[in-house]
C-alpha positions in Angstrom: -72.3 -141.4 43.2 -70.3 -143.3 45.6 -67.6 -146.5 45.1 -65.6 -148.8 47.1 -62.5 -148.8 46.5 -60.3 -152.0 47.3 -56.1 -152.1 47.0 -55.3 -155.7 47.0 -52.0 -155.3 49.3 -50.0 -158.8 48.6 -50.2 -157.3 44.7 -52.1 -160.4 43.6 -55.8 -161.5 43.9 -56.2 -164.7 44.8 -59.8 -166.1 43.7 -61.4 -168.2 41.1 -63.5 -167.4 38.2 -64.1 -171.3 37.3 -66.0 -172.6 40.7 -64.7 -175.9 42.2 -62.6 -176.3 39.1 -60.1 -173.4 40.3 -57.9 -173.2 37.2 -58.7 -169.6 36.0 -58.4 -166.8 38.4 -60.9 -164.3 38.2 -60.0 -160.3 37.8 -61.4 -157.8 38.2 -63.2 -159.2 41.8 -66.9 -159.7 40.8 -69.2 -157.3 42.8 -71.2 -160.4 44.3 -67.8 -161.5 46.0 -67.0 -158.2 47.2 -70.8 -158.0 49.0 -69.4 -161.4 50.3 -66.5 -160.3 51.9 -68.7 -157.0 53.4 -71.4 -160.1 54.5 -68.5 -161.7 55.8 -66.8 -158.7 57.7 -70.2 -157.8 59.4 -71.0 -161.7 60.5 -67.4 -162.0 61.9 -67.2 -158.4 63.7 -70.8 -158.3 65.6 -73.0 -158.1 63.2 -73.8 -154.7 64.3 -77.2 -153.6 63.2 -76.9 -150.2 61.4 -73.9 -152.1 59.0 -76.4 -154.4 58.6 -78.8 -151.7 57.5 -76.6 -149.8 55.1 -75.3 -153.8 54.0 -79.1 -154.2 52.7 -79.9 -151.6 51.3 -76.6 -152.1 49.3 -77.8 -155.2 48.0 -80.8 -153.5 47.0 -79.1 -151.3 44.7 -81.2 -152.2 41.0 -78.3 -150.7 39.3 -74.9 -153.1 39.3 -71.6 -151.3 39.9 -69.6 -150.2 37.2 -65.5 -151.3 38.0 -62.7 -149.5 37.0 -59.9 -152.1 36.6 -56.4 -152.4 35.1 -55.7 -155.7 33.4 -53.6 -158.5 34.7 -51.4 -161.2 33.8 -53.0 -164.5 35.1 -50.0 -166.5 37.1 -49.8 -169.8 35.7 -52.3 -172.3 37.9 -50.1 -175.4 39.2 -51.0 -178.5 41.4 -50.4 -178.0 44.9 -50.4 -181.1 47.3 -51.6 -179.9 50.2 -52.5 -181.7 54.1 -56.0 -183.1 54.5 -57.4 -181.4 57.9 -59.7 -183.9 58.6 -58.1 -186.7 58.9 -56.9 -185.3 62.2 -60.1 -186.6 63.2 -60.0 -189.7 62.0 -56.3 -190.2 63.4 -57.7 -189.1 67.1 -60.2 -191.9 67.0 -57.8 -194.3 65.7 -55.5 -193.5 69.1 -59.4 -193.4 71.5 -59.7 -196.6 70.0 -56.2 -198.2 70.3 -55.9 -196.5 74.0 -58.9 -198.2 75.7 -57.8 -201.9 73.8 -55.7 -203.9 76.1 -53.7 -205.4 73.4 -52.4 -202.6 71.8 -49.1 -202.0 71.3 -47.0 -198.7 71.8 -45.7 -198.7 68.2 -49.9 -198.8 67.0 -49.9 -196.1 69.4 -47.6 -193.9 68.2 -48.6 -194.9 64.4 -52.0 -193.7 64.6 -50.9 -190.2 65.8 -48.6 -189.2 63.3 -52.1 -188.4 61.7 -52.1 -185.8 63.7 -48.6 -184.0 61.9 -48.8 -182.4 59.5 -46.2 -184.2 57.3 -48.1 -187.4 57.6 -51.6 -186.4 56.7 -52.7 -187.5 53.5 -52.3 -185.2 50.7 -55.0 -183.4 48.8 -54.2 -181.9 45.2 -55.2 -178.0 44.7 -55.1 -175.2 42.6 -54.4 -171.3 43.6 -55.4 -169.5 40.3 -53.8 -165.9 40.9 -54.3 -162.2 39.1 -51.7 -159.8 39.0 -52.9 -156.7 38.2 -50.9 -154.0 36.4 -52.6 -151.7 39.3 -53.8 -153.1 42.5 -56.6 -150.6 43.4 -60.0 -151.4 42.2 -63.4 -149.5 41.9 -67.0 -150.6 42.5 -68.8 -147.7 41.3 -72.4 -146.7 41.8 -74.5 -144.1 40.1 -76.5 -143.4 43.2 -76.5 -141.5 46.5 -76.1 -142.8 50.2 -78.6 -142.1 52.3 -76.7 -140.5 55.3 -78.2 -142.9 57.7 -76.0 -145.4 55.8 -72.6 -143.6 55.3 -70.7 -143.8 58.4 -71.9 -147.6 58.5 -70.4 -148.4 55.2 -67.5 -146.6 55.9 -66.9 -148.3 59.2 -68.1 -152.2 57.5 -65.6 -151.9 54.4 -62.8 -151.1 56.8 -63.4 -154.4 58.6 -63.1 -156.0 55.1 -59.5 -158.1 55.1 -60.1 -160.6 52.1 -61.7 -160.8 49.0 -61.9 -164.2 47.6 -59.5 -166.6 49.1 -58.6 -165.8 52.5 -54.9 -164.7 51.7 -56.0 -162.2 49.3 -55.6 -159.5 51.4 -57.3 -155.9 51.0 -57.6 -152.6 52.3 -61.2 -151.4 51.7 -62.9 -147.6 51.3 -65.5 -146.0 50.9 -65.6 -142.9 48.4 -68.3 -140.6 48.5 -69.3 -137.9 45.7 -72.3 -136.4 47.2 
């Protein structure tokens, strides 16, 4: 039997149980988010080949996890009104445009990059739906045995692991092993 164990550090878990919607937060962290954020860890630190490995033969586990959980209080989901990114893009061709046009005028100029700042990018409504557990820690627990080729990968892959969910959900990530 072995689990991963994940302490969610802010005390909240930022991540959404509703798809695109994003109006209910989901708690506890589904286990097919948490092999995300392993996939995730591995892709972004090297993809080195024996956390690979031990990465699929995780997913080949026939058995889903059992998780030991508190329960939460669900923070109340509001609007948020938040800067379009790419319209930084569209604001920098505006100003290639305007630059090479003989006619333009300084004040175009300097109206088509304020596009670029922050503060006059269009806005973009969202939703943060947020858990707050009673305890942040969190099991994934599986009724099985490591293989030993596989230990020391998994141990080294879930402490790579930063985020589960949204990217300011921050996590510290174990591995515990019964053998």
């Amino acid at each position: 039997m072995f689990s991963l164990g994940i302490r969610y550090l802010n005390g909240w878990a930022m991540a959404a149980s509703d798809g695109s919607k994003k109006e209910v937060a989901e708690w506890p962290p589904h286990p097919g988010r948490v092999f995300m954020a392993l996939a995730a860890a591995w892709f972004e630190t090297g993809q080195d080949k024996q956390e690979g490995e031990a990465l699929r033969w995780l997913e080949s586990i026939s058995v889903p996890p059992q998780i030991a959980a508190s329960g939460a209080e669900l923070r109340k989901t509001v609007i948020s009104y938040v800067p379009i990114n790419d319209v930084a893009l569209a604001g920098k061709k505006k100003i290639d445009e305007l630059k090479d046009n003989a006619n333009t005028q300084l004040d175009d100029l300097k109206a088509a990059g304020l596009y670029l700042l922050a503060e006059y990018r269009l806005r973009q409504p969202r939703s943060f739906p947020i858990a707050i557990p009673h305890n942040p820690v969190v099991h994934l627990i599986w009724p099985v045995k490591i293989p030993d080729l596989h230990r020391l990968a998994l141990i080294d892959l879930s402490r790579k692991v930063t985020s589960v969910g949204h990217s300011a959900s921050l996590v510290q990530m174990w591995l515990e092993d019964r053998r």
